[in-house]
C-alpha positions as CSV (number, residue, x, y, z in Angstrom):
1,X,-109.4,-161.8,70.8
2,X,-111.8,-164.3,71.3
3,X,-110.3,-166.6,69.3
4,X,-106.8,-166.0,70.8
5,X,-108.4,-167.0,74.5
6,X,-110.1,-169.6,73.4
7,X,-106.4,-171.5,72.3
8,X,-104.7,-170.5,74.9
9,X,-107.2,-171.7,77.6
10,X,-109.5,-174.4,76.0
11,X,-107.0,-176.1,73.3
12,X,-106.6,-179.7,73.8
13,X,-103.2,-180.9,74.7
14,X,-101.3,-183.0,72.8
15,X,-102.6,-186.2,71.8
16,X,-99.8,-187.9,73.7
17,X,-100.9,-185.9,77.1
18,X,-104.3,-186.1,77.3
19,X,-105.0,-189.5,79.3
20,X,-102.4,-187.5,81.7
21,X,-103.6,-184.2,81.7
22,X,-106.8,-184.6,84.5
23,X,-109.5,-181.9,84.3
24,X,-107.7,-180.3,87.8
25,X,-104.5,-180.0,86.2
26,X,-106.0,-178.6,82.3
27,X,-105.6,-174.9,83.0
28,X,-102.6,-175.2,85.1
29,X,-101.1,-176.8,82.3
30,X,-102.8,-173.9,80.0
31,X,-101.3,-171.5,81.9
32,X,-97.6,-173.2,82.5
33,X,-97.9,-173.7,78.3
34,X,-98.9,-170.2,77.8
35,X,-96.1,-169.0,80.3
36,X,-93.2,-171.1,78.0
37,X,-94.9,-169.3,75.1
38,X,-93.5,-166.1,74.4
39,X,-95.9,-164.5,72.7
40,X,-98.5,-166.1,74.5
41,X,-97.5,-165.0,77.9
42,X,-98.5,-161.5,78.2
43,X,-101.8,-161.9,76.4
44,X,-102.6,-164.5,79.3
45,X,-101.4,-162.0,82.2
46,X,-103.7,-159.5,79.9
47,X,-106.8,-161.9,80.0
48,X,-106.2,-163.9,83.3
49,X,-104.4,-160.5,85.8
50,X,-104.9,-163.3,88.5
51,X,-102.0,-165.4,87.2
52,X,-99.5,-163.0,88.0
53,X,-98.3,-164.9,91.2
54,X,-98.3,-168.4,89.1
55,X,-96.1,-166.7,86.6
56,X,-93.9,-165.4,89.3
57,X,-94.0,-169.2,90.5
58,X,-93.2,-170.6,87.0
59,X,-90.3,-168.4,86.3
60,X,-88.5,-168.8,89.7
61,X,-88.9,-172.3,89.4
62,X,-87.6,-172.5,85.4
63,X,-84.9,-170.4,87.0
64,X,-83.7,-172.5,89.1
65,X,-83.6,-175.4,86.7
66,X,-81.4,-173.6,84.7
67,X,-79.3,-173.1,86.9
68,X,-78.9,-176.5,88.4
69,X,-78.9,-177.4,84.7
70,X,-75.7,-175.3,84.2
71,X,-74.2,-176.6,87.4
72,X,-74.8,-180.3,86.7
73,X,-73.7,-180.0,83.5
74,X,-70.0,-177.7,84.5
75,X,-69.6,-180.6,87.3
76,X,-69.8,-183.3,84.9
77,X,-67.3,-181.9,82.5
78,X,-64.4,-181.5,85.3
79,X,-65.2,-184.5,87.2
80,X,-67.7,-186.8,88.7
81,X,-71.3,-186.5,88.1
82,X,-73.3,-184.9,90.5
83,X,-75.1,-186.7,93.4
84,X,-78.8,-188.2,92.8
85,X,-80.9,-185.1,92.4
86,X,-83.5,-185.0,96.1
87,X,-85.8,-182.5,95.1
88,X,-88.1,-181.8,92.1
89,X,-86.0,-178.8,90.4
90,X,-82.9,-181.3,90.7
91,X,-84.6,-183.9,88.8
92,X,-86.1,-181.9,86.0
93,X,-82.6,-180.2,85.8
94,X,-81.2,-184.1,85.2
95,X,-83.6,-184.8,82.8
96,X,-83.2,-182.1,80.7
97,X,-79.2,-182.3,81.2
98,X,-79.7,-186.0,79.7
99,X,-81.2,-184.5,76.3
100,X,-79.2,-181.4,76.2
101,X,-76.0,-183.4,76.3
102,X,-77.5,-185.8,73.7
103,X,-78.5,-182.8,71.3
104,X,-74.9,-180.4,72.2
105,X,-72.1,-181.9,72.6
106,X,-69.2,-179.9,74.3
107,X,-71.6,-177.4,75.7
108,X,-70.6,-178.0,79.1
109,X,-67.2,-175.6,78.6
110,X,-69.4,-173.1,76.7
111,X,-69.1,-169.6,77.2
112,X,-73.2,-169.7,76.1
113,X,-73.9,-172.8,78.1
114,X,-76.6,-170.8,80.1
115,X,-78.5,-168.8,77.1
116,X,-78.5,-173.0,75.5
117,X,-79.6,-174.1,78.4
118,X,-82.6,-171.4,79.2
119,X,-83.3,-171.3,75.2
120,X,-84.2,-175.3,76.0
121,X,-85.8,-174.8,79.7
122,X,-88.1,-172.3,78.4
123,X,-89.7,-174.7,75.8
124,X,-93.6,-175.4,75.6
125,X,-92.8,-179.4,74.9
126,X,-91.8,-179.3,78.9
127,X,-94.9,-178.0,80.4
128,X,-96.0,-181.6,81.0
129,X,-93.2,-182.0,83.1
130,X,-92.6,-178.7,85.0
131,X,-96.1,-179.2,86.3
132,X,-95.6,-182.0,87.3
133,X,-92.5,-181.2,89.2
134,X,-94.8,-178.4,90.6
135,X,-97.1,-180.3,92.0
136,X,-94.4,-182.8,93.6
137,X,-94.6,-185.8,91.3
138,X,-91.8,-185.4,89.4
139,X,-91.5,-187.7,86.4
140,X,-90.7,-188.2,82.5
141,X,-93.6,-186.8,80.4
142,X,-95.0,-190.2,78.7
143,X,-93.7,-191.3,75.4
């Protein structure tokens, strides 16, 4: 158990992240990485109770990214592209429309568009950005 806690709230992040990652935002980012984590994300509720409200943050938010995810991408397929995204959950949902289309091509007219789109919203790699977003400095996670 001990050894579980200590990766899910003292690992480093990765290498790429770290000149990012300030020590205010390191266990927000522990917690938004173990709340993308499926089998992380009890075992944090378990150990941290108190993060029950930032989990019920999380997942309203990464709901409505899929969501505007789905819609973008529906609009684009039967006609113009959507207007410049204004808030945060718009731009993530842009971003990750620019890789999804990039990685599945004709998913726009899918009958599993949203269970695609939700498998790929609901990825640890984007923790860096949702927080981010969160915190109202929306932006691509460094390269």
């Amino acid at each position: 158990l001990l050894a579980q806690a200590r990766r899910l709230f003292y690992e480093q992040p990765p290498m790429g992240l770290r000149d990012y990652i300030t020590a205010d935002d390191r266990l927000e980012f522990a917690a938004m990485r173990a709340f993308l984590t499926p089998g992380d994300r009890e075992l944090a509720l378990q150990l941290q109770p108190g993060w029950a409200a930032r989990f019920a943050e999380y997942r309203q938010f990464t709901d409505n990214v899929i969501r505007a995810a789905v819609h973008e991408l529906r609009l684009r397929a039967s006609g113009p592209p959507p207007p410049p995204p204004g808030t945060a959950t718009a731009h993530v949902a842009a971003v990750l429309c620019a890789d999804i289309r990039k990685r599945e091509a004709g998913l726009e007219g899918s009958p599993d568009a949203r269970e695609v789109v939700r498998d790929y919203v609901l990825c640890v790699n984007h923790a860096f950005l949702f927080l981010r977003a969160l915190r109202g400095t929306p932006g691509l996670c460094p390269s």
